[in-house]
Backbone as a printed PyTorch tensor [residue, N CA C, xyz], in Angstrom:
tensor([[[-88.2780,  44.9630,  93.1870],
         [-87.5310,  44.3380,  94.2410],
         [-88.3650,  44.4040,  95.5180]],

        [[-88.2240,  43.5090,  96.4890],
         [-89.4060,  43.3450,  97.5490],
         [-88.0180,  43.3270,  98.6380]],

        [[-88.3350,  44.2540,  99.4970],
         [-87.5210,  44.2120, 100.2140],
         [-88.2850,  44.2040, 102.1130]],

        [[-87.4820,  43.0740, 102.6020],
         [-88.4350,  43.1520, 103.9360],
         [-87.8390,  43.4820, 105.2340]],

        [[-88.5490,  44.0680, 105.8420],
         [-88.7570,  44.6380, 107.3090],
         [-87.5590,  43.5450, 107.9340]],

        [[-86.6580,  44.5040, 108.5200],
         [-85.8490,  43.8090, 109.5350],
         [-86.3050,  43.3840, 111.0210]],

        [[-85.6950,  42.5050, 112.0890],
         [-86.7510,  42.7520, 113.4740],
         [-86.4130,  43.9680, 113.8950]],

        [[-85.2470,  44.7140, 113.5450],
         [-85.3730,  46.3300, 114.3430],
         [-86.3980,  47.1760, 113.7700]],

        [[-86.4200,  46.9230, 112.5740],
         [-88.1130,  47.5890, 112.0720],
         [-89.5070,  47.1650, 112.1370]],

        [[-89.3690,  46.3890, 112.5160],
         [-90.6290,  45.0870, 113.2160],
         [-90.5410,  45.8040, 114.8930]],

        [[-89.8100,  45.9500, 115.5470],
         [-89.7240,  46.2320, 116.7120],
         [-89.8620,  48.0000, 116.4400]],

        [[-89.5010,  48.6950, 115.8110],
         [-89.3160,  50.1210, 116.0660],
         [-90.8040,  50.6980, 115.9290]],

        [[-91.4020,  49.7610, 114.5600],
         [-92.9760,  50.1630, 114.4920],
         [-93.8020,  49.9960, 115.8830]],

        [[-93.1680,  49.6330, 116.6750],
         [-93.9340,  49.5920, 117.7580],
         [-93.6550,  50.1120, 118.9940]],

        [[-92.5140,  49.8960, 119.2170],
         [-91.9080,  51.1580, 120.1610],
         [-90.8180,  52.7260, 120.0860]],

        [[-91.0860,  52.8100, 119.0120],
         [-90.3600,  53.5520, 118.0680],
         [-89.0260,  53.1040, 118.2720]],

        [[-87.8430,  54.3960, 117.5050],
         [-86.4600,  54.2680, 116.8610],
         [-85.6370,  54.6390, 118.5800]],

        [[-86.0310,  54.9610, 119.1430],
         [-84.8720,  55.5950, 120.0820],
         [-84.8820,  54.5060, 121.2210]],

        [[-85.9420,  53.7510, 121.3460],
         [-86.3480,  52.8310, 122.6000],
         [-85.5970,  51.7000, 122.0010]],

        [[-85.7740,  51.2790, 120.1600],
         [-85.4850,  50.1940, 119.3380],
         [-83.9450,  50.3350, 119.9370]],

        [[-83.2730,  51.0540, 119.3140],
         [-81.8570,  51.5130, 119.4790],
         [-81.3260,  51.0220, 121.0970]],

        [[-81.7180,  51.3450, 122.0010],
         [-81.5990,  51.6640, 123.2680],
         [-81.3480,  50.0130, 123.6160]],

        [[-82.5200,  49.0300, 123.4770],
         [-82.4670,  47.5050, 122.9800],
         [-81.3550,  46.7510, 122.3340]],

        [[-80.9950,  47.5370, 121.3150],
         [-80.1340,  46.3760, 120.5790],
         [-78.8300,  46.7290, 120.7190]],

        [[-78.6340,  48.4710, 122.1230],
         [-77.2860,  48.6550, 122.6200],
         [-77.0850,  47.6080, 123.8550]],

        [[-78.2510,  47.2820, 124.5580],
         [-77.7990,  46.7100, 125.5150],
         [-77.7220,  44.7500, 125.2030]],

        [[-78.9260,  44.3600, 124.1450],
         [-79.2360,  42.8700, 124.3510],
         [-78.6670,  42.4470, 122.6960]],

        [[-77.8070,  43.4180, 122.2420],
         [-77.5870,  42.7260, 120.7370],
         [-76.3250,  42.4440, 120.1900]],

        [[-76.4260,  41.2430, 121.1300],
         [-74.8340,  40.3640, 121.1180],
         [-75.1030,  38.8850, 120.0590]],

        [[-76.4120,  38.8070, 119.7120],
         [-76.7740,  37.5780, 119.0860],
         [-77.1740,  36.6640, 119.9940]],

        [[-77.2930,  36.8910, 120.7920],
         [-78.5020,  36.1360, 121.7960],
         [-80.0270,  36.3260, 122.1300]],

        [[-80.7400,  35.9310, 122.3020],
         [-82.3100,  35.9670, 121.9870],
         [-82.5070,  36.7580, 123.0510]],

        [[-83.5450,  38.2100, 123.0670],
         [-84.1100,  38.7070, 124.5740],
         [-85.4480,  38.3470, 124.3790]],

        [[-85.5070,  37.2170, 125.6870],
         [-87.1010,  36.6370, 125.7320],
         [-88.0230,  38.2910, 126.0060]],

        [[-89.0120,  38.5240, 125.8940],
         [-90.1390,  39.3050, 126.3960],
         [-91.3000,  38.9680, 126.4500]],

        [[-91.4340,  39.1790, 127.8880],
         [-93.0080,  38.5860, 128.7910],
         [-93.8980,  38.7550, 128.1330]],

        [[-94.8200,  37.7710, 128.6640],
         [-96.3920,  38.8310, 128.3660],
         [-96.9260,  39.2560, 129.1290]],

        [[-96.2190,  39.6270, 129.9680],
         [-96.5020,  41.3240, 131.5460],
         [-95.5400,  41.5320, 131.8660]],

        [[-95.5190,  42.7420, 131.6450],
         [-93.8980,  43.3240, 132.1860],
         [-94.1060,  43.8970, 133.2210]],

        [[-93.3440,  43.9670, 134.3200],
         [-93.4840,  44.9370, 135.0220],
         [-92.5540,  46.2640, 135.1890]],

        [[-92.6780,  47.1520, 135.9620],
         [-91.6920,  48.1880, 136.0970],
         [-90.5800,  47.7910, 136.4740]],

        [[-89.8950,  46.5860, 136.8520],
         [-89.2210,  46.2840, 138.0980],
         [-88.3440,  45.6180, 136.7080]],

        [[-89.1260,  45.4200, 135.6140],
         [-88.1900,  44.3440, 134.4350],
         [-87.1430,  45.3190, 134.2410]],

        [[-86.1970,  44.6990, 133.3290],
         [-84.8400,  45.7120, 133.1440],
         [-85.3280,  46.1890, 131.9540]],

        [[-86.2680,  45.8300, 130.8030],
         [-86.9130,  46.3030, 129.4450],
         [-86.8110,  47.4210, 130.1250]],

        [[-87.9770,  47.4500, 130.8670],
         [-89.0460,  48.6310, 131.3450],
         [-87.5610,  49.6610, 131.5960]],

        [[-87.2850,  49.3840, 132.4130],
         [-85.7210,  50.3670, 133.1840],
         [-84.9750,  50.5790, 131.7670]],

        [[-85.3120,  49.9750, 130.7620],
         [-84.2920,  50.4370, 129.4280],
         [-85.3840,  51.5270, 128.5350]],

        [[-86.2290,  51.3770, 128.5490],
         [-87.1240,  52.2310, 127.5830],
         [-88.3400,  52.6070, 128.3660]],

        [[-88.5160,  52.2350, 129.4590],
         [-89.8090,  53.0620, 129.8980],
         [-91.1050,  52.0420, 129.9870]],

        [[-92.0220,  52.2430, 130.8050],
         [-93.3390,  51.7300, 130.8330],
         [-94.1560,  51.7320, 129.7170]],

        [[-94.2560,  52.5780, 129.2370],
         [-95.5090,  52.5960, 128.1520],
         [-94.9830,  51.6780, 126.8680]],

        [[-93.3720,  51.8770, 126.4230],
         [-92.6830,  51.3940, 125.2550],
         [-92.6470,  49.8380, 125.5900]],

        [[-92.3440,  49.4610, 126.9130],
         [-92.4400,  48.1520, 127.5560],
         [-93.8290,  46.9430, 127.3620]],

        [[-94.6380,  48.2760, 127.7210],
         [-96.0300,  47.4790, 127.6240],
         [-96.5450,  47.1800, 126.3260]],

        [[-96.3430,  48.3020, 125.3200],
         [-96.5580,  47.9910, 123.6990],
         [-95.5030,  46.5400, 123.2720]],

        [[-94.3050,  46.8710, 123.9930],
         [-93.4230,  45.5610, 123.4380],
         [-94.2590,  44.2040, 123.8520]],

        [[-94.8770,  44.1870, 125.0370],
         [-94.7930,  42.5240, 125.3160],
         [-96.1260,  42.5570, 125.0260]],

        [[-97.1150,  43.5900, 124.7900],
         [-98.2550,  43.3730, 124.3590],
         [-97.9810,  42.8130, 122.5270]],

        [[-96.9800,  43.4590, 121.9140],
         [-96.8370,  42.6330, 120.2180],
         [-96.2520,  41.3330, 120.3290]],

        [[-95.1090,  41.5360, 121.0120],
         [-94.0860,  40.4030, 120.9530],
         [-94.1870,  39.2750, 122.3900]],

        [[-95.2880,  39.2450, 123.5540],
         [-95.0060,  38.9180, 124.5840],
         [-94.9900,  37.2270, 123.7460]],

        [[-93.7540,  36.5310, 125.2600],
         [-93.8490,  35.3390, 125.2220],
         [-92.4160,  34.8400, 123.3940]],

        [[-92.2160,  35.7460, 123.1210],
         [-91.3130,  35.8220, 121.6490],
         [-89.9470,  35.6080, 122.6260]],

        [[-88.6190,  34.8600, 121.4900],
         [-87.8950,  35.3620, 122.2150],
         [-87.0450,  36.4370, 120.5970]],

        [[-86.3040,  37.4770, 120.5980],
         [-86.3070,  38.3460, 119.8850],
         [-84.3330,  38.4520, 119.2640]],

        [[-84.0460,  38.2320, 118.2670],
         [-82.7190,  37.9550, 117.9880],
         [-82.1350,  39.3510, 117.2990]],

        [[-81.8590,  40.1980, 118.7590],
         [-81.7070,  41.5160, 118.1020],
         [-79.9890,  41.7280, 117.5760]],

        [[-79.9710,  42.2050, 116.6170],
         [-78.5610,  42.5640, 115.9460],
         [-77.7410,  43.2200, 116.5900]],

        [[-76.6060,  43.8560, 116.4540],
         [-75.6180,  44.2470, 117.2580],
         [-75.6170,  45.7980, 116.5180]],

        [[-75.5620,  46.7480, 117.2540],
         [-75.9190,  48.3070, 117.2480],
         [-74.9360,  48.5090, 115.7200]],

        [[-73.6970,  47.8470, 115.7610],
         [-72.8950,  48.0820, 114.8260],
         [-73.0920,  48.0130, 113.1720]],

        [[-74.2430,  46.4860, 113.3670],
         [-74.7350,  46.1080, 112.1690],
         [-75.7270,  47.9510, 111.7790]],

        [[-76.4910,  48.3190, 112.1820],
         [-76.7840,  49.2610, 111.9670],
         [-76.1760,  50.2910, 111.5010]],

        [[-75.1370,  50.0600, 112.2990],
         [-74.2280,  51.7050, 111.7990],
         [-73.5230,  51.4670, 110.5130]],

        [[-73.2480,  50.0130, 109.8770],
         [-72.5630,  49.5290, 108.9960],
         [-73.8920,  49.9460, 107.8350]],

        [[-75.0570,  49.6510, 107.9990],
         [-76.3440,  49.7870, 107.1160],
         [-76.2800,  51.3730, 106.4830]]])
């Protein structure tokens, strides 16, 4: 059975599980969160997970827009 990577695991490999989480409490209503390709400190990302987790995000995903799930779907998993 081939089973594939969700975007919260597409996203967590890169900013890990607690920053991932932190994301799909605030933007995962089923609406797309665009992410730059420069973030700054001043973005609300950054203010949700931090600079360094920010900069890995828009350095993988910049310019993406990202269709994160709703925290619940998780807890249902």
């Amino acid at each position: 059975m081939d089973i594939k990577n969700t975007t919260l695991d597409d996203i967590a490999s890169v900013i890990g599980f607690s920053a991932t989480l932190r994301l799909s409490a605030w933007f995962g209503d089923g609406s797309n969160l665009y992410v730059p390709n420069e973030i700054g400190e001043d973005h609300v990302i950054t203010r949700l997970i931090g600079i360094s987790a920010a900069s890995r995000l828009s350095k993988s995903f910049g310019t993406k827009h990202l269709a994160l799930p709703r925290i619940s779907s998780y807890e249902n998993d």
